[in-house]
C-alpha positions as CSV (number, residue, x, y, z in Angstrom):
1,X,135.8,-130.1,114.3
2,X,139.2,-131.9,113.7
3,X,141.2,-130.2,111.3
4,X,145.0,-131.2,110.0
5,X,147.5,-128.8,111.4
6,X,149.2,-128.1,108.7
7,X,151.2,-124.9,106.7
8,X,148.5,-124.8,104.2
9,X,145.4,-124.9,106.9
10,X,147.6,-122.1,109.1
11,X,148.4,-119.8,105.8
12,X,145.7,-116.8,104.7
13,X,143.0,-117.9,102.4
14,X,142.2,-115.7,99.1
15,X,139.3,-113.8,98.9
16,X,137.8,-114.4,95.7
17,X,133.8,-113.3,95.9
18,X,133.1,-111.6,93.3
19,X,129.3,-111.5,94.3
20,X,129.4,-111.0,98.1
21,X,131.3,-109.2,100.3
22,X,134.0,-111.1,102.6
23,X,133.6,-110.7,106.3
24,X,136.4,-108.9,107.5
25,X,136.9,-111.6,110.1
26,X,137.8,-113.6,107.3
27,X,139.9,-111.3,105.6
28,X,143.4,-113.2,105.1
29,X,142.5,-115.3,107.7
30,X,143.5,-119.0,107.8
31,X,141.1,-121.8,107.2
32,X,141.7,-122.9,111.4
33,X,141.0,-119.1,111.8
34,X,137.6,-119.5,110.2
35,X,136.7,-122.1,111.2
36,X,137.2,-121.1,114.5
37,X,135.4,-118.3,114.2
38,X,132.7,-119.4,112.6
39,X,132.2,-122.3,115.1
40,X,132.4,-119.0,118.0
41,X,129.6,-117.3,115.9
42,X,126.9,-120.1,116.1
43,X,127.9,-120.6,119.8
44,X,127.4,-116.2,120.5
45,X,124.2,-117.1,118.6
46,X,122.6,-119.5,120.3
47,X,122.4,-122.0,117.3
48,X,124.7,-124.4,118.8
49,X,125.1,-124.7,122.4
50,X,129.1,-125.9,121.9
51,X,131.7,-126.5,119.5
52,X,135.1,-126.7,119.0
53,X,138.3,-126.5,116.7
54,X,141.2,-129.0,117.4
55,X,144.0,-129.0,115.2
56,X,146.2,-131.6,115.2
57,X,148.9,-133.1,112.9
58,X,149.2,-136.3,111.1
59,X,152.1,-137.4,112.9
60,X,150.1,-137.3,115.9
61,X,148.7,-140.5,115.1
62,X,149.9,-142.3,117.8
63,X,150.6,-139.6,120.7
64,X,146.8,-137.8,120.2
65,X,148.9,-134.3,120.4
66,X,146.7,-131.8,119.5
67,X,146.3,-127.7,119.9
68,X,143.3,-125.5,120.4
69,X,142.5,-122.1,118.6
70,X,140.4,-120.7,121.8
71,X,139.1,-120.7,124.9
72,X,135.3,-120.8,123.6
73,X,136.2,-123.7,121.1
74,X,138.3,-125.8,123.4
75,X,138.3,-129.3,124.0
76,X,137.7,-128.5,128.0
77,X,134.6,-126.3,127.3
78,X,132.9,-128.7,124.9
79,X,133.6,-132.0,127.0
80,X,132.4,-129.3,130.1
81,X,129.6,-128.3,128.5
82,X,128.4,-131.5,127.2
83,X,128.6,-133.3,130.4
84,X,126.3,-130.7,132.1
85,X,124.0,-131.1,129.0
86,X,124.3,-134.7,129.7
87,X,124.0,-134.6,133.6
88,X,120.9,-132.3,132.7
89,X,119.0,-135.1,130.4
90,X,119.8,-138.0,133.0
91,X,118.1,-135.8,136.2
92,X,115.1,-135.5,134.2
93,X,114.8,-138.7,133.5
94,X,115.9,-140.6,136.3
């Protein structure tokens, strides 16, 4: 997931739920923050194998500069896990 780093994507969300509770993961937590966590949670449970959370600002355009929110939803461990899951598919079939 690429998302624009940016002051209002790095400043605490709102809560308003008036009919469900708010994790307290999400509690004042930006929307990189949730989004990173929620990409962590369907990793820990097994519904994706990977994922990951760039952010990266428009400027950036040209140079590609971009930052990551953690080590589980880094650019590294989904290209690293994705080539295994790769390497995995072509040695059955080959």
């Amino acid at each position: 997931m690429l998302v624009e780093d940016a002051p209002k994507s790095r400043a605490p969300v709102k809560d308003k739920s008036p009919h469900f509770p708010v994790s307290d993961e999400f509690r004042n937590a930006s929307y990189l923050k949730r989004y990173d966590v929620l990409c962590q949670r369907l990793v820990q449970e097994q519904l994706y194998s990977s994922a990951t959370v760039i952010a990266s600002p428009r400027a950036a355009i040209s140079s590609g500069e971009y930052s990551e929110l953690s080590d589980m939803t880094s650019l590294k461990t989904f290209v690293s896990l994705l080539a295994g899951h790769v390497a995995a598919q072509a040695s059955r079939l080959g």
